[in-house]
C-alpha positions in Angstrom: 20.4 -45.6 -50.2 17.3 -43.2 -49.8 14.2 -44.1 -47.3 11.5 -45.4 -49.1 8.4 -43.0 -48.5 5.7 -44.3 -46.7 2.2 -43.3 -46.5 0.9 -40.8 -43.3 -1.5 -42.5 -41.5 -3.4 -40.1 -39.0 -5.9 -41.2 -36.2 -7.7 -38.4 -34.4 -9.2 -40.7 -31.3 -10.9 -39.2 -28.3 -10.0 -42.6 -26.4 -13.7 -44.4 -26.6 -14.2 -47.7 -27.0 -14.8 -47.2 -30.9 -12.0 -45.2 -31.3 -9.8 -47.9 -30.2 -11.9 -50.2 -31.9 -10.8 -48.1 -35.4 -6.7 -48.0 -34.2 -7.2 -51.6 -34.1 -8.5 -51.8 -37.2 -5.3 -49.7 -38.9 -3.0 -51.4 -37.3 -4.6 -54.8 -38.9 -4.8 -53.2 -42.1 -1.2 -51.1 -42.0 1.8 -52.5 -43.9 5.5 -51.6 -44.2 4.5 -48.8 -45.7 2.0 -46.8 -43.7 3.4 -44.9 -40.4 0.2 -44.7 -38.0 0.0 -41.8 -35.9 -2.3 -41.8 -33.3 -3.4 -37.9 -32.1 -5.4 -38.0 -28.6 -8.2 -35.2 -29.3 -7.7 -34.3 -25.5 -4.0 -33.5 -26.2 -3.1 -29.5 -26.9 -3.3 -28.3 -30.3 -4.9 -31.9 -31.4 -8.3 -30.0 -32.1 -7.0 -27.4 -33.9 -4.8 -29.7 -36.4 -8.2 -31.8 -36.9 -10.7 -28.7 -37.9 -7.7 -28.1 -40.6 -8.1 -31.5 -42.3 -12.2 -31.2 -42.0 -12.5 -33.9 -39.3 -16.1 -33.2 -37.4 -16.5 -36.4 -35.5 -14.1 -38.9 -34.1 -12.6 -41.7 -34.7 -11.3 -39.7 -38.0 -8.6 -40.9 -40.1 -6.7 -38.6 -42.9 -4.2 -40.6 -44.6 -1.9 -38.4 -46.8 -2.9 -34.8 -45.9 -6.5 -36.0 -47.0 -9.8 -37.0 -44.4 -10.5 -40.4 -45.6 -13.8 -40.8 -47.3 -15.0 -43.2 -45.2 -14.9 -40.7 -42.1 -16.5 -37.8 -43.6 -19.9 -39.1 -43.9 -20.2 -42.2 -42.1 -18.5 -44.9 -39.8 -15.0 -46.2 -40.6 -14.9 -49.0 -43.1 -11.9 -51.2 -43.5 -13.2 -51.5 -47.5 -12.9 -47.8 -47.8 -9.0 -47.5 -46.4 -7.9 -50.5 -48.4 -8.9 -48.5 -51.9 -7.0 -45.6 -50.0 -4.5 -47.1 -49.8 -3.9 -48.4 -46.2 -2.1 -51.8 -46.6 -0.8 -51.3 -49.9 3.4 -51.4 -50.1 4.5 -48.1 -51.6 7.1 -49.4 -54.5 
């Protein structure tokens, strides 16, 4: 029987208090089908991965290869990753 696929969750978090504020968030939202990552910006190689997806500010979350909407322009809203997708079981 194959693996189902599941939907790439990334957090890029520098460890602040609204960083973890944001995982938190996520983890609330995550289902069965979303496999969270969490990437410490302070951690080799972190930065450089972020700059590729576009992230400018942290917390950032890309889900799928893509910066979600929500964190390119303002704050992280839960709203925002739901129509992304976060939460939703992959059939």
């Amino acid at each position: 029987m194959a693996k189902k696929q599941k939907r790439q969750i990334e957090i890029f978090s520098a460890g602040c208090s609204n960083c973890k504020e944001t995982i938190e968030l996520v983890q609330s939202l995550a289902c069965d089908s979303c496999d969270i990552k969490v990437h410490d910006m302070n951690a080799r190689g972190v930065a450089a991965k972020a700059r590729k997806y576009g992230v400018q500010r942290v917390p950032a979350i890309v889900i799928d290869g893509k910066l979600a909407a929500c964190c390119a322009n303002r704050g992280v809203d839960a709203e925002v990753l739901r129509s992304a997708g976060v939460g939703a079981q992959i059939a």
